[in-house]
N, C-alpha and C positions, 0 to 999 in steps of 0.2 A: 666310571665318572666319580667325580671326587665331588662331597658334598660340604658343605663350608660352616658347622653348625657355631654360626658366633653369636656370646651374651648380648642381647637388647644396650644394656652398655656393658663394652667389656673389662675384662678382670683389670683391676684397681691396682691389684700386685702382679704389675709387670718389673720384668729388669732394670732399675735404676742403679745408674753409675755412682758410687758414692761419691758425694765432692762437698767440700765446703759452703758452705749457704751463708747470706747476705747474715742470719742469725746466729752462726756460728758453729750451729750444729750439724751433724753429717748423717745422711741418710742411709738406712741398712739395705745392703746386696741383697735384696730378694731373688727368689728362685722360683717359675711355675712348674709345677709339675704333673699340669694335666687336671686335675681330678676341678670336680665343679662345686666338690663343698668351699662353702666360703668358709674366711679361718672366723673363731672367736674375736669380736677387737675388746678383747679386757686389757683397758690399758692403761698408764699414767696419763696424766697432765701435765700440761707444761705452757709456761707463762710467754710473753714473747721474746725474752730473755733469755728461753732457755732453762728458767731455772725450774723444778717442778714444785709441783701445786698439792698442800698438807690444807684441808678444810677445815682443821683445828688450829692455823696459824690464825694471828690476831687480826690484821689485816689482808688477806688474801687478795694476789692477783685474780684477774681472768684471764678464762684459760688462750691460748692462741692454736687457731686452727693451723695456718702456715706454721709452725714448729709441733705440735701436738701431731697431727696427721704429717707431716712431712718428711718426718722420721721415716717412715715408710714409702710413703708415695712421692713423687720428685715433684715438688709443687711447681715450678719452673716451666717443664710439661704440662702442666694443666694449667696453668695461668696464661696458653695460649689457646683456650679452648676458645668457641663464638660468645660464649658468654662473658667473653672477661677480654676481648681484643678489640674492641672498637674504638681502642685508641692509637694502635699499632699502624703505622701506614701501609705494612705492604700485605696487608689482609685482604684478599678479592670482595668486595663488598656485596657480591652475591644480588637473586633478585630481590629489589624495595619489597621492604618487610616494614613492620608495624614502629613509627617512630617514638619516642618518646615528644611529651605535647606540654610545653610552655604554655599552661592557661592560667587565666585570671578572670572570675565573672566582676566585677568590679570592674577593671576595666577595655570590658571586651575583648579579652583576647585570647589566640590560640594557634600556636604556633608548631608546626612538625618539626621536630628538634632529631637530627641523628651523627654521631662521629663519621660515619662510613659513607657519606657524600650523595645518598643517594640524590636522583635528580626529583627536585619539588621539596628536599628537605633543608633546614640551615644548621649548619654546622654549630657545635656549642662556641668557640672561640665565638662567629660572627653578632652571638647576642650577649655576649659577656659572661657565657658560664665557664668561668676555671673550673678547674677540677673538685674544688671544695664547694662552690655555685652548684654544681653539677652532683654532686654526691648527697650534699642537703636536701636537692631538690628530686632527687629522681631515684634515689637507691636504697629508698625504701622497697622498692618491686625489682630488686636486683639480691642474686645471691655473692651481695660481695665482691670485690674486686674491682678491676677496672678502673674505671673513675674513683674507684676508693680507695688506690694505693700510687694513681699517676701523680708524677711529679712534675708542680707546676715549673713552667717554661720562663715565665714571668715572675716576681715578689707577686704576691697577692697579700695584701693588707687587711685582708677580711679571714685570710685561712686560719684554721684554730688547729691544725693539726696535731701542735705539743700539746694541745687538752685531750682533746676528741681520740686521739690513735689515728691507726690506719685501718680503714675498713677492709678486713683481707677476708678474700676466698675462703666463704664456712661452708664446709661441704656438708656439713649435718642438714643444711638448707635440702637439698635434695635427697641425700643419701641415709637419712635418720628415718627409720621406719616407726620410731616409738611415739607415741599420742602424744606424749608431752611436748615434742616439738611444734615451737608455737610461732607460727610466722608473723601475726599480730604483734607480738612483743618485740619481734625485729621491728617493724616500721615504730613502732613507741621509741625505741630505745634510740634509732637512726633520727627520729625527730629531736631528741634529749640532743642531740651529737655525742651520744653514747657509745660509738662507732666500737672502740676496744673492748666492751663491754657486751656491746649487741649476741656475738654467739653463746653466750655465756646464756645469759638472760634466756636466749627464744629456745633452748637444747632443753630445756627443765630441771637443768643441773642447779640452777642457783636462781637467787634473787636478789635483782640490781636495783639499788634505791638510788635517789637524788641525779640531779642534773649536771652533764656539763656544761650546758651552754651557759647556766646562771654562774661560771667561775670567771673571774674577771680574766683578762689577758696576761698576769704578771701569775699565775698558779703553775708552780711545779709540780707535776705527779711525786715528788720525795716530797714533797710540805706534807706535814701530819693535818687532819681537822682541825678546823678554826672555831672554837666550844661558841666564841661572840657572834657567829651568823651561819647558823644552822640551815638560813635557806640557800647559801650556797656555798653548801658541804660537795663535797667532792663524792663519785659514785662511789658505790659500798659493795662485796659483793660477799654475800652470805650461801655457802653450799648446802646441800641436803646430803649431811654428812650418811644416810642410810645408804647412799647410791655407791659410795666410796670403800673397798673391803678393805683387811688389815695391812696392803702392801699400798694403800694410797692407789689403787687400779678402779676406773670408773667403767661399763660393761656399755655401749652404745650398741643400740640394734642397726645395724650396718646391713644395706642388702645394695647388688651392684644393679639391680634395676632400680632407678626412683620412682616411687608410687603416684599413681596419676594426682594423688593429693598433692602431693607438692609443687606438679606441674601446673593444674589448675591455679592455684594464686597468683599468678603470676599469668596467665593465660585462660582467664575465665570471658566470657562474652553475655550480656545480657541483654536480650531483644526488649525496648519499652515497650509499651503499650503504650500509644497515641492517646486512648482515653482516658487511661487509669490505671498506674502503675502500684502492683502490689508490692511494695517494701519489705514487708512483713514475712514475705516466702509462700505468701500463700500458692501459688500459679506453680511453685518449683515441683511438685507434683506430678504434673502433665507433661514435664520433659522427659524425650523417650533418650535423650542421649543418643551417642555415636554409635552405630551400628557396630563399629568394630570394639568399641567397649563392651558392649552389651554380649558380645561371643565370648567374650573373658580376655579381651586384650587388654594392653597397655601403654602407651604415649611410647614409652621408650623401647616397644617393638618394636616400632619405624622410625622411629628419632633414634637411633642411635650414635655413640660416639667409643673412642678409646680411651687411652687415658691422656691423650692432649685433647679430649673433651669437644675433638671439632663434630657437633653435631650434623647429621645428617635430617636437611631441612624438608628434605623428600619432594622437590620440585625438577619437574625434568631437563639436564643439560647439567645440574650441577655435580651428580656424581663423578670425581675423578678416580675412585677405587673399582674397579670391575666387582667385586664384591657387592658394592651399592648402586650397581645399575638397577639392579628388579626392587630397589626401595622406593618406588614412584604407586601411582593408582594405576598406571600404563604396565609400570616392569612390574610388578608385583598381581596383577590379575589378566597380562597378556604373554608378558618376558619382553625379554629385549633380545630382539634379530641381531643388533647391533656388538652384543658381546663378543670381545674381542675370543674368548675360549667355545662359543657356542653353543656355553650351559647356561645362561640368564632365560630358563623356558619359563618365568615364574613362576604361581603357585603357592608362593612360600607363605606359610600359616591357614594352610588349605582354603585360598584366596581360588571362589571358583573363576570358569572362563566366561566372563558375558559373549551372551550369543548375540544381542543387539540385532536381532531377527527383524527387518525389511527395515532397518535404518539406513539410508543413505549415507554412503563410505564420507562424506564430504562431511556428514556432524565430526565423527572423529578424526578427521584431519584439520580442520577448520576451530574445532571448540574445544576445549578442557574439560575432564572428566570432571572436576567438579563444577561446572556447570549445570550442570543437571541432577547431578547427587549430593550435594551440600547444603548446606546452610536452609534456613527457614524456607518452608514454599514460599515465593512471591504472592504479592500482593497488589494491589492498582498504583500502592504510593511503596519508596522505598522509605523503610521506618525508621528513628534513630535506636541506636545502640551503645551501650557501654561496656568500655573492656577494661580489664583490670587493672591494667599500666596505664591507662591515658585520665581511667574515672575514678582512680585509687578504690577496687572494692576489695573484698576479702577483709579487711581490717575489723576484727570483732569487737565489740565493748558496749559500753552507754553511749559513747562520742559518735555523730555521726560524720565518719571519714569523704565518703565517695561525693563525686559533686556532678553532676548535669553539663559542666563545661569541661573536654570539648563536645562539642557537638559531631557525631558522628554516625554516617546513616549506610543501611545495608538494607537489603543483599541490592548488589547492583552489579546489573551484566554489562560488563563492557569491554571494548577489542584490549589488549595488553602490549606491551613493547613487543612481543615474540607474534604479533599480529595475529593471536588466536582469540576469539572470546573465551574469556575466563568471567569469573567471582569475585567482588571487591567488598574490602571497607573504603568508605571515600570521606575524607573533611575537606573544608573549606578553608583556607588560611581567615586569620582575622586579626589586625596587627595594625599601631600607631607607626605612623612612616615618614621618613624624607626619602621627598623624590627629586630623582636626580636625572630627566629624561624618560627613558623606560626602565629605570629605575626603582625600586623602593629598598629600602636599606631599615629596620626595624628600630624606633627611638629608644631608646636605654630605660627599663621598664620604672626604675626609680622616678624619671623627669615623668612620664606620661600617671603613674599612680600621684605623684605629689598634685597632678596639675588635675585628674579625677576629684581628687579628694577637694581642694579647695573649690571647685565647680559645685560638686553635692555640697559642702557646708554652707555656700552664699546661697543655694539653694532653700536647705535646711533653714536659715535663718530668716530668709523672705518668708516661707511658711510660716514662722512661727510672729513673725511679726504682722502680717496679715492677718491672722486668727485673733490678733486683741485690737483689730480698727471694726470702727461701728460696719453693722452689717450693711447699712444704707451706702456708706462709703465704699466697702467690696466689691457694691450691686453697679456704683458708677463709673470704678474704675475697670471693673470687669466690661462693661459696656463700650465702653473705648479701646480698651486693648487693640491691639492687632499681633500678628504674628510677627517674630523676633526674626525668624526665618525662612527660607524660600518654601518651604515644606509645607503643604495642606494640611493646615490644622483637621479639616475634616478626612483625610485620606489618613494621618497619624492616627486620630482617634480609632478608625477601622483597624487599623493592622492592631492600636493596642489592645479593644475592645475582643480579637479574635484570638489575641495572645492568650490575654486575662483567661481566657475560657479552660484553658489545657495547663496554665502555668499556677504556682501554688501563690497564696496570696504574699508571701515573700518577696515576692519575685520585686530586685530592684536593680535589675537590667537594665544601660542605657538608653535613652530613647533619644527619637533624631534631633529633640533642640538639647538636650546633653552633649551630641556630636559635634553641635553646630558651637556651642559653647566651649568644648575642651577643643577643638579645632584655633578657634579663634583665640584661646591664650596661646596652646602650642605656635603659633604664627608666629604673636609679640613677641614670645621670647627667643626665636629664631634667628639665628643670623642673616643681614639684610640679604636679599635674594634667593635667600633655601623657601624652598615649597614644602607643605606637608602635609599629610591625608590620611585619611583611614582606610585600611585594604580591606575588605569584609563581602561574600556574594559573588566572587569573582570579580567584582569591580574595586576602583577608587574614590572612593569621596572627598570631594576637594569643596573650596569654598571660593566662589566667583567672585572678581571685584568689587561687587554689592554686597558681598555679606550672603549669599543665598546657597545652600546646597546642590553641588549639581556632583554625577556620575558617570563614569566611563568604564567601560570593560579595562581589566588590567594584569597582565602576563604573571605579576604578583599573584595576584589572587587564584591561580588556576586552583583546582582540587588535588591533593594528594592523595593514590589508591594503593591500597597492598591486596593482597587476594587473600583471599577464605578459603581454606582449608576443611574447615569443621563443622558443625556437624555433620555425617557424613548419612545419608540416608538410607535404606534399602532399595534393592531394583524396585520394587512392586512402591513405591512411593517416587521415585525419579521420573523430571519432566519427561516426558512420552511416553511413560507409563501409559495413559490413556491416551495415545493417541499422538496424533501430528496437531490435534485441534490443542493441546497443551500451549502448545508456544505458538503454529501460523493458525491464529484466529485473532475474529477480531476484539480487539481489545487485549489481546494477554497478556500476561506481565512480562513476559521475558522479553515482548521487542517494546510495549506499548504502555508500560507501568512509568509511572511520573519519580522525578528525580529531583530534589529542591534542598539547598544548604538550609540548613539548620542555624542560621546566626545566634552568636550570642549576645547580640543585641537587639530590642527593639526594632528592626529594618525589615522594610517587607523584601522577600528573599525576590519578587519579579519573577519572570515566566519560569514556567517549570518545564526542564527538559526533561526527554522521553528515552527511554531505553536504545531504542534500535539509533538515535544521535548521536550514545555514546560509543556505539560498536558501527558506526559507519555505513549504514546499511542504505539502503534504498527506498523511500518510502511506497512507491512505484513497485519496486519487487515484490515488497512484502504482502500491495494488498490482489497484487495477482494470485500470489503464494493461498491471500486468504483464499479469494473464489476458488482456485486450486481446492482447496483443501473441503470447502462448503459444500461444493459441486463433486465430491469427489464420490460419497457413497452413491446419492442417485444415479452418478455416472456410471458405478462399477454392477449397479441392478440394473440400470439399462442397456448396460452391454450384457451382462448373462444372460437377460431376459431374449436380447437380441442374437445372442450367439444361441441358446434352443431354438427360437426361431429357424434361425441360418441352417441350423443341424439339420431342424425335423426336414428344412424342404431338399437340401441335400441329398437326405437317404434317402425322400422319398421319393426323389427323382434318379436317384442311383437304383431303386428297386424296379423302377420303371423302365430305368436304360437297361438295369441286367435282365428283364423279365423279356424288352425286345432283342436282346442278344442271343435269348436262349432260343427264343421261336423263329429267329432267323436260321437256327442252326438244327433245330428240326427237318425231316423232310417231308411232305406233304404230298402223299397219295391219292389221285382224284377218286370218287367213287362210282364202282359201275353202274350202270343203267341197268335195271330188270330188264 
């Protein structure tokens, strides 16, 4: 049997063909030859030019990963890796995964944004992100590339790219073992549009000062500093000439696994607390972490890739290398029957065999392993959550980065496109609209913030004009008031009054007569006959020819779900651990736990759906299922109790039939008379 021991990701220095590059420079014929030490990378630096890089020149480039590392590694190949293709058309887009999320608390919204078309997502073109839209916006929590080196299709008149650089593929993002790399300073630097600059900066090599974004549109990178406005000097990049020996060779700790830290920033998840969220890290304590951490694994044991970097996202049907059939929770702790050679028995990382002893063969045909071994135990409600790409966390400093919107709630059980129940993260779209039929097409976020903002200022302004009329006058006009809008003042006050209670006193969230008001310019300015709304809840909110709020279920607003992978539990913690009363009893979370969008706005979310709705079930079966399950031990004592019974009278009618078989078979001699 031939056993297949491949690197978590593998060797880096594979055969690359040497050839001419977009930079000029040519990549060296490497050669593997087996052995697993990795080499030393003491190397030069080198600019994107090509030219290399002396920390005692006066002005010094930064350095470029695509020419630096590319010398060696065939950037080309790994610029088609999942990390860096999602702009590429003929990429399989694989199953819906975690989008990137257009939000704005200001003006309620939140939108799943993805290049690769998944269905419930909107393409960047559709909301007006080019590429330079799109790289400002999102690639702070990207290692580069991609949207940070596509060329736009269209002029874009907003692009800065002869300032900024190209944000190219820094593989020190991943592959840099050494503390000093500091992913914080990347999103600092990618906020700057410090794009050329950013790997420089976040590697520990150097320190980049001043802004691009403050250089006006006429700056050429060959202009020297302008001594007259210091505050928009041009970036600076100062090295820490100790790192650098006497042939100009910088030493990077280079290792071809990436360490779960760098994976985490980009892939962190944090359960709120509905009552009281510790900020502070207190609670982080109590996390037991992924079981298969905790034995001394690592991310990129099952995520693996080559050096075209196509990740193995370890979901079943996607493996096309036979190789990566047993990288599943299925191939990897059962095998896979289906390999084409007959060796996928898995096992691999002494992954034991669950016995799943008196479980009905129908959970694992029917369900997903991580349904029952993943993510937080359930609860009655499903809670919200923040993940590191949609809530920007990881960012360290004084500044606080992460934000509350979107809104996003877990763990939630529900059936999947491949008709199994699996594990979800689920949002809610929430977005200013023209409708067009059944329709909503998303308003261009510039027109909906300008028409926010002038709404809150006449706002702002009535308050403040109010607070200098005599108090008697407040007391009369408040008396007559009535409401602007269809909406129950006194049903308003409730939903806001139970906000207030959980939300910080910041909180300046729209509320339904801000809807009813930005609603109502959005109209004026519309062209005669377009309609427009806000998607939010699953529904539409529209404004009736009165002027009054009213709502509709709407195909826009459905939920977008990606499944949960992580944390991955122990058996002796997995739902039926204790029992079948886990999940068919009544109440439990997995069919019977409530499910309710999390708006970013002041809106009461309306009925809360229930687990077993999402996964199709029967409410009818389940609560047979229950008495089933209620009635189930007294049933199984009164049948033992009933089967000794049955026994004893059994035998002792068996000793009875054998006792007159035996004296039948005796003979019986009469006795004489004296």
């Amino acid at each position: 049997m031939r056993i297949v021991l491949a690197s978590p990701v593998l060797l880096l220095l594979v055969p690359s063909i040497p050839a001419d590059t977009a930079g000029g420079y040519r990549t060296i014929d490497l050669h593997v030859d087996g052995s697993r030490t990795l080499p030393v990378h003491l190397i030069p630096l080198h600019d994107e030019y090509d030219d290399p890089i002396s920390p005692y020149d006066p002005r010094p480039e930064p350095f470029s990963p695509r020419v630096t590392c590319g010398r060696c590694h065939n950037y080309q190949t790994i610029s088609s890796g999942w990390h860096f293709n999602s702009t590429v058309g003929d990429v399989p887009p694989g199953r819906p995964g975690e989008p990137w999320v257009l939000a704005d608390d200001k003006t309620g919204t939140q939108i799943p944004v993805s290049a690769r078309g998944w269905r419930g997502t909107w393409r960047p073109e559709q909301l007006g992100l080019t590429p330079w839209r799109f790289a400002k916006t999102f690639a702070r929590h990207t290692p580069g590339g991609d949207m940070g080196e596509a060329r736009e299709e269209k002029p874009d008149i907003e692009a800065r790219w002869h300032i900024s650089g190209r944000l190219e593929i820094n593989c020190l993002v991943c592959h840099n073992a050494d503390r000093d790399q500091d992913q914080s300073e990347w999103v600092k630097q990618v906020a700057r549009e410090n794009f050329r600059w950013a790997p420089a900066a976040a590697s520990g090599l150097a320190v980049v000062e001043n802004v691009a974004a403050r250089l006006p549109e006429t700056y050429d990178p060959i202009d020297p500093p302008n001594p007259d406005n210091p505050w928009a000097a041009p970036p600076e990049v100062t090295y820490d000439k100790s790192k650098f020996d006497s042939k100009n060779r910088v030493f990077f700790d280079i290792v071809r696994k990436p360490p779960a830290n760098r994976c985490y920033f980009c892939h962190s998840v944090w359960y709120v607390n509905s009552d009281q969220l510790q900020d502070d890290g207190a609670d982080l304590w109590k996390e037991d972490g992924d079981v298969h951490m905790m034995s001394g694994m690592s991310c990129s044991d099952c995520h693996r890739n080559g050096l075209d970097h196509a990740m193995v996202r370890g979901y079943e049907g996607e493996a096309t290398d036979p190789s990566n059939l047993t990288l599943t929770c299925r191939g990897c702790h059962l095998g896979d029957d289906a390999a084409a050679d007959g060796q996928a028995f898995g096992g691999r990382f002494m992954a034991p065999r669950p016995k799943h002893k008196g479980l009905p063969a129908v959970h694992i045909e029917t369900m997903t392993c991580t349904s029952c071994h993943s993510g937080p135990w359930p609860g009655p409600e499903a809670g919200t959550v923040r993940t590191s790409r949609a809530n920007r966390m990881g960012v360290h400093g004084r500044a606080r980065w992460y934000t509350d919107t979107p809104s996003i709630v877990a763990p939630v059980f529900a059936r999947g496109d491949d008709g199994k129940t699996g594990l979800y993260f689920m949002m809610w779209p929430a977005f200013w609209a023209r409708l067009e039929g059944d329709r909503a097409t998303p308003l261009p976020m510039a027109l909906v913030t300008a028409t926010v903002d002038t709404v809150l200022q006449e706002e702002e302004a009535a308050r403040r004009a109010s607070e200098q009329k005599p108090a008697e006058q407040q007391a009369a006009e408040q008396e007559v008031a009535e409401p602007t809008d269809a909406v129950d003042a006194d049903a308003e006050e409730a939903v806001v009054m139970a906000t207030a209670e959980r939300a910080p006193k910041s909180d300046r969230r729209l509320t339904q007569q801000h809807i009813v008001k930005v609603l109502t310019r959005l109209t004026e300015s519309a062209e005669p006959g377009d309609k427009v709304g806000y998607i939010c809840n699953g529904k539409c909110y529209t404004l009736s020819p009165s002027g009054e709020l009213v709502s509709a279920e709407h195909a826009a607003g459905s939920p977008y779900a990606w499944a949960m992978g992580h944390d991955v539990r122990p058996a002796a913690q997995s739902l039926g651990a204790g029992g079948c009363s886990d999940c068919h009893a009544s109440g439990a979370p997995f069919f019977f736990a409530s499910v309710s969008p999390k708006p970013p706005v002041l809106l009461d979310p309306g009925e809360l759906a229930q687990m077993y709705e999402l996964q199709d079930q029967d409410p009818a079966l389940l609560a047979a299922l229950d008495r089933e399950v209620r009635f189930r031990k007294p049933f199984i004592v009164a049948s033992v109790v009933l089967s000794v019974i049955l026994a004893w009278i059994l035998m002792r009618y068996g000793v009875l039939g054998l006792e007159a078989a035996l004296r039948a078979l005796v003979v019986t001699v009469p006795k004489r008379k004296p």
